[in-house]
C-alpha positions as CSV (number, residue, x, y, z in Angstrom):
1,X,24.2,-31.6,-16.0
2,X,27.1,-31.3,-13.5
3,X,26.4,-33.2,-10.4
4,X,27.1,-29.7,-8.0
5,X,23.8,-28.5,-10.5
6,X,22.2,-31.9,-9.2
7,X,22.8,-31.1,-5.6
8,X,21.8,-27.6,-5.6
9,X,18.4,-28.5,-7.2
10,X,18.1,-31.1,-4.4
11,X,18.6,-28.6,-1.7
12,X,16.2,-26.4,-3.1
13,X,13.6,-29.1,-2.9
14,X,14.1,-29.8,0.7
15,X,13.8,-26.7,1.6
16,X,10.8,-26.6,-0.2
17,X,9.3,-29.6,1.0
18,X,10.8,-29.2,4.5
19,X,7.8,-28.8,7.1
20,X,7.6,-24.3,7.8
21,X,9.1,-22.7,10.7
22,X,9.0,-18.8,11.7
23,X,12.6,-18.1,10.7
24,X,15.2,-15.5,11.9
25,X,13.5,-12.3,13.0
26,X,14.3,-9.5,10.5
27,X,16.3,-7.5,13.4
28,X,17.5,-8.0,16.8
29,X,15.9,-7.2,20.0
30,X,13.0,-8.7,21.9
31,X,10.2,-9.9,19.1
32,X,7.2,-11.7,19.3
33,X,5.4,-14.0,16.7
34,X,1.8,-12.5,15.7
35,X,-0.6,-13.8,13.8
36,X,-2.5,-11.3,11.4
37,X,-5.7,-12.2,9.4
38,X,-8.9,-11.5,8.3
39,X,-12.1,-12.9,7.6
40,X,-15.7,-12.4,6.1
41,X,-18.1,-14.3,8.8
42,X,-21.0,-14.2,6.0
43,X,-24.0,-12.6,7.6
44,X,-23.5,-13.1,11.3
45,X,-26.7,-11.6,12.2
46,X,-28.6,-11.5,15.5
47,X,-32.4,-12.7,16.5
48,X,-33.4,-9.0,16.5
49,X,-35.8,-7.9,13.4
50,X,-34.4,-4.7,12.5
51,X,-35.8,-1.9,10.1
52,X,-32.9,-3.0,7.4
53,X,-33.3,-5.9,5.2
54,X,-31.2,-8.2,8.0
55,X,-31.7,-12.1,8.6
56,X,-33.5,-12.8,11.7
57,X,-32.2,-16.3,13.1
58,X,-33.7,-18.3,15.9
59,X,-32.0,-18.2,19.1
60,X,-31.2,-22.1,18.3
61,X,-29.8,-21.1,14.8
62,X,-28.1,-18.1,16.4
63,X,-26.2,-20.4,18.5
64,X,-25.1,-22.8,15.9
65,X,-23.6,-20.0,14.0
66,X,-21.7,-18.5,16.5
67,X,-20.4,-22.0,17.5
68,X,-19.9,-22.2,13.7
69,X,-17.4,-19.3,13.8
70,X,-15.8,-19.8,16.9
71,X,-14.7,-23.4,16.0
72,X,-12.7,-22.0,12.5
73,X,-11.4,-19.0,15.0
74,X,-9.7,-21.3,17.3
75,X,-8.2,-23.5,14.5
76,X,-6.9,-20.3,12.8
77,X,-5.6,-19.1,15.8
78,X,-4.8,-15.1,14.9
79,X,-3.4,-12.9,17.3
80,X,-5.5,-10.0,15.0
81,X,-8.5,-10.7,13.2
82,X,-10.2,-8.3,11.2
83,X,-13.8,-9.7,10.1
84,X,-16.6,-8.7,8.0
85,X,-19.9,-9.3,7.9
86,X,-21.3,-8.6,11.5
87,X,-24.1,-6.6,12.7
88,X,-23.3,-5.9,16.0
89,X,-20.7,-4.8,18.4
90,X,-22.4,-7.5,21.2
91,X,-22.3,-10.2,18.3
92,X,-18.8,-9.6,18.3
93,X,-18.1,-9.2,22.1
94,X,-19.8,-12.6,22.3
95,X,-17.3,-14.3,19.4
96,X,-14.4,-12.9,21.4
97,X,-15.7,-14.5,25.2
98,X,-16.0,-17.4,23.3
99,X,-12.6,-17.8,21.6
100,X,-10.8,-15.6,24.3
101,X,-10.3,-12.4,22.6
102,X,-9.2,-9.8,25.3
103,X,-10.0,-6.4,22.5
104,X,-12.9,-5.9,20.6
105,X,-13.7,-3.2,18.3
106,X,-16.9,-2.8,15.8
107,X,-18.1,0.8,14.5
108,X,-21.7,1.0,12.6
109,X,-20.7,1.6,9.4
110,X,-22.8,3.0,6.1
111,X,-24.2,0.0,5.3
112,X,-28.6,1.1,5.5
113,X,-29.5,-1.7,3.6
114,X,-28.2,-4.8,5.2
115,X,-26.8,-3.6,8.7
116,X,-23.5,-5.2,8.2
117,X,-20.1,-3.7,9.7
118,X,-16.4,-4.4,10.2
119,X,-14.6,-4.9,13.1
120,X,-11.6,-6.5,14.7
121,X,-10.6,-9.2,17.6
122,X,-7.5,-8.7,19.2
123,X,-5.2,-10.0,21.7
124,X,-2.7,-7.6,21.5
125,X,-3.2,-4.1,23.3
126,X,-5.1,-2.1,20.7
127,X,-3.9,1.8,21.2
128,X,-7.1,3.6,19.4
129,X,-9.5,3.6,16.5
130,X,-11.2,6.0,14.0
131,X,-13.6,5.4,11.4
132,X,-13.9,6.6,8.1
133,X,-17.2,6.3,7.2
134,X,-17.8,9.8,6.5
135,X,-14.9,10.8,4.0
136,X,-15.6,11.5,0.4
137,X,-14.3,9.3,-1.8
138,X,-12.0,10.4,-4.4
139,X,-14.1,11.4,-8.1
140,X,-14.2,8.6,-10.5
141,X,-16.0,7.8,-13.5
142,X,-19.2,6.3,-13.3
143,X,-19.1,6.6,-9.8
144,X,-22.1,8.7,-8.0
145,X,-20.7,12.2,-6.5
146,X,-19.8,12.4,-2.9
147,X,-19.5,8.6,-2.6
148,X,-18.7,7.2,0.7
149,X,-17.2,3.8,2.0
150,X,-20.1,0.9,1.4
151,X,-19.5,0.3,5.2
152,X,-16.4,1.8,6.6
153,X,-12.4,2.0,6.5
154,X,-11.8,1.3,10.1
155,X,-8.7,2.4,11.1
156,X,-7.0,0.5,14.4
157,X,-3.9,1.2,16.0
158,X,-1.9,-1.5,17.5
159,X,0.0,-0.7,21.4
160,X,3.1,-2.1,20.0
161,X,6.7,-0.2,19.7
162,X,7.3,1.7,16.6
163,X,3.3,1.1,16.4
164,X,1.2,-0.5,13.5
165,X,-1.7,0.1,11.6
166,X,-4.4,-1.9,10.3
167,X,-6.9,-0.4,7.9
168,X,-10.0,-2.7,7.5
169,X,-12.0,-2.5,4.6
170,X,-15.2,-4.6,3.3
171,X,-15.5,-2.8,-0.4
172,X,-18.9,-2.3,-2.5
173,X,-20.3,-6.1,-3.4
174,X,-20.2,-6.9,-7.3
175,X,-23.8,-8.5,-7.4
176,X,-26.1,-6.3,-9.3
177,X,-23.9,-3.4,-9.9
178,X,-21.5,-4.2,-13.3
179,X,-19.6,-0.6,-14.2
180,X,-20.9,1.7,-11.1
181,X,-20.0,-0.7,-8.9
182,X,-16.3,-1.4,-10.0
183,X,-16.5,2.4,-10.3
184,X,-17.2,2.1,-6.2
185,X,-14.5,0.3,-5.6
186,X,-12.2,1.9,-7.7
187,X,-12.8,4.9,-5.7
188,X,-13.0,3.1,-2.0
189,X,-9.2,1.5,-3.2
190,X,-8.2,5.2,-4.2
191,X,-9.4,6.7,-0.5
192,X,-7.4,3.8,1.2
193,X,-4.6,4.6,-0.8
194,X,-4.6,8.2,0.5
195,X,-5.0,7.1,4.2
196,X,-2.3,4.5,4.1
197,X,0.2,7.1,2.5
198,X,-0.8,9.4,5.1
199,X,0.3,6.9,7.7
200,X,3.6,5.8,6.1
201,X,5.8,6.1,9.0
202,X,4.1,3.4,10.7
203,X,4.3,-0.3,9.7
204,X,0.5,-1.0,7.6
205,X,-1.9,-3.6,6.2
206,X,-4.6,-3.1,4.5
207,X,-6.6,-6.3,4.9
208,X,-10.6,-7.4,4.3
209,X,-12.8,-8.2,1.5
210,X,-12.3,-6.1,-1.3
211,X,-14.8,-7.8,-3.7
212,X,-12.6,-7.9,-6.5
213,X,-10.2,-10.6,-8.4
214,X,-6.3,-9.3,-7.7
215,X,-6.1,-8.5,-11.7
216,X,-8.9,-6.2,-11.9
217,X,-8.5,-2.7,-12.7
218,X,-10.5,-1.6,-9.4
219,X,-7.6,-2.7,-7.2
220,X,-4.8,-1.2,-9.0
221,X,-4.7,1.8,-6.3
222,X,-4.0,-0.7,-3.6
223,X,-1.8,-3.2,-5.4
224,X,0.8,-0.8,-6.9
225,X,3.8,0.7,-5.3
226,X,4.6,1.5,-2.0
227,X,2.6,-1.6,-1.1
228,X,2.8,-5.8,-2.1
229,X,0.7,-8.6,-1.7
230,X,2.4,-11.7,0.3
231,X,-0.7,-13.5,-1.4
232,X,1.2,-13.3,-4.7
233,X,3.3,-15.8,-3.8
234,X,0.6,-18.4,-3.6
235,X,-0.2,-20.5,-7.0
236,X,-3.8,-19.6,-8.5
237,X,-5.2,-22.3,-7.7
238,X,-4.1,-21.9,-3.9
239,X,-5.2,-18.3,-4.2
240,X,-8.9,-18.8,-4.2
241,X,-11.1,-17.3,-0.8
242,X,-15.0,-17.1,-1.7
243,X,-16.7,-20.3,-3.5
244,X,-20.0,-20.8,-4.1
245,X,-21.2,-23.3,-5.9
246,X,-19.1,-23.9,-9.6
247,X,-18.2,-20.1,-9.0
248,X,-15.1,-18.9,-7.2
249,X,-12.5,-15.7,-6.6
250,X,-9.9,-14.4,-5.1
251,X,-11.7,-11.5,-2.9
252,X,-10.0,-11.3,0.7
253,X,-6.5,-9.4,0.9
254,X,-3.7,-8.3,3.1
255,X,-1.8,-6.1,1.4
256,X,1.3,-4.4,3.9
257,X,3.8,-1.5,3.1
258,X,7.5,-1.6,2.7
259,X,7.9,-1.5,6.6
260,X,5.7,-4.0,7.5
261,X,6.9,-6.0,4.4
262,X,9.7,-6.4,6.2
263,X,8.0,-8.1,9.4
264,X,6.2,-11.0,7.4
265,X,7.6,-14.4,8.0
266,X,8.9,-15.9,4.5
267,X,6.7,-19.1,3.5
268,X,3.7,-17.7,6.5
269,X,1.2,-17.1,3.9
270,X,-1.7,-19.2,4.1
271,X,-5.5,-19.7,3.6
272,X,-7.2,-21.5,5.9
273,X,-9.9,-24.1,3.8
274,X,-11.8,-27.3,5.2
275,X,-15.2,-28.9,5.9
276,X,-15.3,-26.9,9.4
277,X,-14.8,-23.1,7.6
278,X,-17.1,-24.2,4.5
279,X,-19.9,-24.6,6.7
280,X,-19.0,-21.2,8.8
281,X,-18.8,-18.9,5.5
282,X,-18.0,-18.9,2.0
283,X,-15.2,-17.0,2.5
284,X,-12.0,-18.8,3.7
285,X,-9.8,-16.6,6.3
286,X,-6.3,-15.6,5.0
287,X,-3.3,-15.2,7.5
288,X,0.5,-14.7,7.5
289,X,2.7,-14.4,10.8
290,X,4.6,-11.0,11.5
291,X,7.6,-10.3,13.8
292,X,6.3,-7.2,16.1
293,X,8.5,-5.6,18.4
294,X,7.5,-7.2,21.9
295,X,4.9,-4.9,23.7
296,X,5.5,-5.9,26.9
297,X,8.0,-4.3,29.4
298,X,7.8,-0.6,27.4
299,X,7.3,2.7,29.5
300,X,4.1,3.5,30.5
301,X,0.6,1.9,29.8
302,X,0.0,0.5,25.9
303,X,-2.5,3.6,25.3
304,X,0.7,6.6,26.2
305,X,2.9,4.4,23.7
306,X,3.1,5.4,19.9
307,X,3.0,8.7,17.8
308,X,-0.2,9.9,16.3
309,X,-2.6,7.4,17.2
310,X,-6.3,8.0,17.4
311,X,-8.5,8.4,20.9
């Protein structure tokens, strides 16, 4: 092999070995580095016995879990944080005083059974939200008519220039429902789709857990032109996000369009594992780092900046 064939295949493993830095920003201007990801908190209930099948902790088991959280939530360190798995807006509020989370948003979802919703923690300005927990769900096969989300689509708008858009989603579980409930998420992933192509002009993820493995057919809506999956470029074996026991999967997602594509830091990609998030969830949180346009210093208050977001 000729020795400039040597040397090129040495670079390449420095560079692949070399410790990860943010990069150039993809354009000029004033930028900021921000953190995106999401996470399943695994039944973050509170000590009130409600009518729905919900876990009722003791205040002193209460505590632990919310210390439980917070401790992975400082280490992961996200500017935006879309969870699942929470039953209450004040459960939340309390998470954010806790890890210093200035924005806090959690709608009650469709979820009768077990009383568990999605929501978000923020540091940046957050412009407006709307939930989608009332759309029908687009006709599929061995899916019940007029299906809605299993808890919501919660769609949050972020105060930043040229905006951005985060659709958070926590899709139909797989236990005890084989074909109708693939059918489910087949349909939730086709409603997304529909919402995320209506908001095209603005920079998008799609992020939360969609209870499905990246090959299966459920996801195809979601993981199909216009939009990627940065996760892709993780090996399998780095891929996984929920373990339990001998069983695991690749469940959690952020999937971004072709503009926001474009904001991802190369080599950001990561999924946050150890002894402190095992005993938090079994779900592991999965983040990658975005160049945003900087929000501060634009005309006017974060909530009179943007086009088209929600009240």
């Amino acid at each position: 092999m000729p020795c400039r064939v040597w040397g090129l295949l040495a670079l390449l493993c420095a560079l692949a070995c070399a410790p990860h830095r943010a990069g150039p920003p993809p354009e000029p201007g004033p930028l900021r580095l921000v953190r995106l990801a999401t996470w399943n908190l695994h039944d973050l209930f509170d000590a009130r016995d409600d009518p729905y099948d919900d876990e009722v902790p003791t205040p002193e088991r209460l505590e632990a879990d919310l210390e439980a959280r917070a401790r992975v939530l400082r280490e992961l360190d996200a500017d935006l944080l879309a969870v699942q798995e929470v039953e209450t807006g004040e459960l939340l509020q309390e998470l954010a005083r806790r890890t210093g989370y200035q924005q806090v948003v959690l709608r009650e979802g469709n979820d009768v059974q077990r009383g568990i919703d999605v929501g978000i923690l923020s540091r940046l300005p957050l412009q407006g939200s709307r939930t989608h927990l009332d759309d029908r769900l687009p006709r599929t096969r061995g899916a019940p008519r007029d299906s809605r989300f299993s808890r919501d689509c919660l769609e949050v708008h972020v105060a930043v220039p040229g905006g951005l858009v985060l659709l958070i989603n926590h899709f139909k579980s797989q236990a005890f429902g084989g074909r109708r409930s693939e059918a489910l998420r087949l349909a939730q992933a086709g409603r997304v789709r529909e919402i995320a192509l209506e908001l095209d002009r603005f920079p998008l993820a799609i992020l939360g857990d969609l209870n499905a493995d990246p090959d299966s057919p459920s996801l195809a809506p979601l993981r199909s032109p216009p939009f990627l999956d940065p996760l892709e470029a993780l090996p399998p074996a780095g891929r996984v996000t929920w373990r339990k026991g001998s069983r695991e999967s690749a469940l959690d997602y952020i999937l971004v369009n072709q503009a926001l594509a474009r904001r991802v830091v190369p080599g950001s990609v990561r999924i946050l594992d150890g002894v402190a998030v095992q005993a938090a969830s079994d779900h592991r949180p999965v983040m990658l780092d975005l160049w945003l346009p900087d929000w501060e210093g634009q005309e006017g208050p974060p909530s009179q900046t943007g086009e088209g977001a929600p009240p």
